[in-house]
C-alpha positions as a Markdown table, in Angstrom:
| # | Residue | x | y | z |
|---|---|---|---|---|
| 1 | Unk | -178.4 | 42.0 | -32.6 |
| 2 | Unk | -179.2 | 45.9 | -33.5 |
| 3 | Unk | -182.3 | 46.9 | -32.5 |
| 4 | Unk | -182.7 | 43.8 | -30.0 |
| 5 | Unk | -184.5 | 45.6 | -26.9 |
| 6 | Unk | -188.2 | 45.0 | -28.2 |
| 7 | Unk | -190.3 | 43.5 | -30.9 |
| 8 | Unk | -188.5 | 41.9 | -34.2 |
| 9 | Unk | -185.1 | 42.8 | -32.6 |
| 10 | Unk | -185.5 | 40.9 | -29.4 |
| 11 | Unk | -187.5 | 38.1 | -31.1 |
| 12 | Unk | -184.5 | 37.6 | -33.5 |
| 13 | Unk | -182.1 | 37.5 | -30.6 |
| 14 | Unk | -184.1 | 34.7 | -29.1 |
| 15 | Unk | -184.4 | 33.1 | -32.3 |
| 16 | Unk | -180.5 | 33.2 | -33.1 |
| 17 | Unk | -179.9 | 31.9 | -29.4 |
| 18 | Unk | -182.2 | 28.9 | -29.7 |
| 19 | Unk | -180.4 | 27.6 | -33.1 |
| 20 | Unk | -177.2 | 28.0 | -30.8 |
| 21 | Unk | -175.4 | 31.7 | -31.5 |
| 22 | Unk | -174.1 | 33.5 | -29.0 |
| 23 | Unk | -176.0 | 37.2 | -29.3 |
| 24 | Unk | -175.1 | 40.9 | -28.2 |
| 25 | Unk | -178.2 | 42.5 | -27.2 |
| 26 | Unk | -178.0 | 45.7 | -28.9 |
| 27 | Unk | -179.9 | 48.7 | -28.1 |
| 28 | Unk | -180.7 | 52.7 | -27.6 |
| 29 | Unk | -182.4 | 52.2 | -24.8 |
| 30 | Unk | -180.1 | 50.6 | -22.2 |
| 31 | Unk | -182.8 | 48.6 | -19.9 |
| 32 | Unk | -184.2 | 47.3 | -23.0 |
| 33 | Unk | -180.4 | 46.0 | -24.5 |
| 34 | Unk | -179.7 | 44.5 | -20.5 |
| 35 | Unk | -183.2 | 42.7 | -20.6 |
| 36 | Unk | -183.1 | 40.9 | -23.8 |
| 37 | Unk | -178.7 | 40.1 | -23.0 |
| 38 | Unk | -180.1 | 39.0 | -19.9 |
| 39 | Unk | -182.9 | 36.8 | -21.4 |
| 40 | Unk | -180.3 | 35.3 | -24.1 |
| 41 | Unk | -177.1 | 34.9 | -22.0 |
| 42 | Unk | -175.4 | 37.3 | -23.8 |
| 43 | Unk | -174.0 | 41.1 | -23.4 |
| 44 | Unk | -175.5 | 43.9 | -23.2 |
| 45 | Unk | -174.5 | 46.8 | -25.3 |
| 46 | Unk | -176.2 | 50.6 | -25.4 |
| 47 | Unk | -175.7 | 52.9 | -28.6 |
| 48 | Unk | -177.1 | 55.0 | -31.2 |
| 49 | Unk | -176.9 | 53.1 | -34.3 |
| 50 | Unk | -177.0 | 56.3 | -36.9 |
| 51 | Unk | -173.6 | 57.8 | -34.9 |
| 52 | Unk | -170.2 | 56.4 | -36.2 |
| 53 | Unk | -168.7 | 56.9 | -32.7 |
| 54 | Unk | -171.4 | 54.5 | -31.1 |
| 55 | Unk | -170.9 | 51.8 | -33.6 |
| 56 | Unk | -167.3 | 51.8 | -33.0 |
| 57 | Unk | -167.9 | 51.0 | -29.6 |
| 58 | Unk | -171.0 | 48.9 | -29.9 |
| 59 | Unk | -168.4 | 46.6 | -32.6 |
| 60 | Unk | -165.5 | 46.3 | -29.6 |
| 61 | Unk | -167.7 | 45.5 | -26.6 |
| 62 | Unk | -170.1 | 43.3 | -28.3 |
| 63 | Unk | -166.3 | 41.5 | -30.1 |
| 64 | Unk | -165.0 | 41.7 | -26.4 |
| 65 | Unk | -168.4 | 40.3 | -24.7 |
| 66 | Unk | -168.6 | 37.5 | -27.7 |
| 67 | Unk | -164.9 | 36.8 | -28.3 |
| 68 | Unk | -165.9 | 38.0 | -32.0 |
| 69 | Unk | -168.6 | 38.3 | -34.3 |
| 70 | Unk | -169.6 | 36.0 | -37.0 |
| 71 | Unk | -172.6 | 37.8 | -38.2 |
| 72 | Unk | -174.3 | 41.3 | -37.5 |
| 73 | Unk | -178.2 | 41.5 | -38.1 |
| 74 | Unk | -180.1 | 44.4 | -37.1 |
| 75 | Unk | -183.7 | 45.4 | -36.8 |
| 76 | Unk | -183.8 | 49.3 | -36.2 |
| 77 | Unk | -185.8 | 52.2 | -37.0 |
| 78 | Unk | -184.2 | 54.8 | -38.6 |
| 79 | Unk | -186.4 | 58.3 | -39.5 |
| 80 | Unk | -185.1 | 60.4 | -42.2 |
| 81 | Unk | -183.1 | 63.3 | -40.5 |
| 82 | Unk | -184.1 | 62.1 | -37.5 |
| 83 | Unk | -181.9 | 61.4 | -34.2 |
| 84 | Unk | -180.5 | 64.8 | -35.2 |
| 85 | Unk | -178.8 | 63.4 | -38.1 |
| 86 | Unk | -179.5 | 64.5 | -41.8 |
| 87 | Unk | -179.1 | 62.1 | -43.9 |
| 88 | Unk | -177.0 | 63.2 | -47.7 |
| 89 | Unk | -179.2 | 60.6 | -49.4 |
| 90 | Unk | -182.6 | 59.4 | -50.0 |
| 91 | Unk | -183.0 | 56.8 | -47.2 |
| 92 | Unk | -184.7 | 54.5 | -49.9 |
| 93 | Unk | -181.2 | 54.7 | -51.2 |
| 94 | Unk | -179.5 | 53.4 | -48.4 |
């Protein structure tokens, strides 16, 4: 689950888990991803969802923590030409 260390992100993670999925917790902020993994038996996984380089990684530890993935959901924020990163299109476009 993107964006699972607080609000809609974690409550989705809890959600997913109570139906019965296995769930990475997924987050920028690293004692937010270990406290939801913790809270949903699953792994923890840090990264920066608007870098390439972090999503490669966040795909093979959260496949190697889950023995795959089914499903990816996410619940970010992403600013316009924010995190450092300009954007080449509208975000409304995205």
């Amino acid at each position: 689950m993107l964006g699972a260390g607080q609000g809609i992100g974690s409550q989705v993670a809890h959600a997913l888990t109570s139906v019965g999925a296995r769930v990475a917790g997924v987050d920028v902020d690293g004692d937010l991803a270990a406290d939801t993994a913790t809270e949903v038996r699953g792994p923890a996984v840090v990264g920066e969802v608007t870098r390439r380089s972090d999503m490669e990684r966040i795909f093979a530890e959260a496949i190697a923590g889950l023995d795959g993935i089914a499903a990816v959901t996410g619940q970010t924020r992403v600013v316009e030409g924010g995190f450092g990163t300009k954007f080449p299109f509208p975000m409304a476009n995205a």
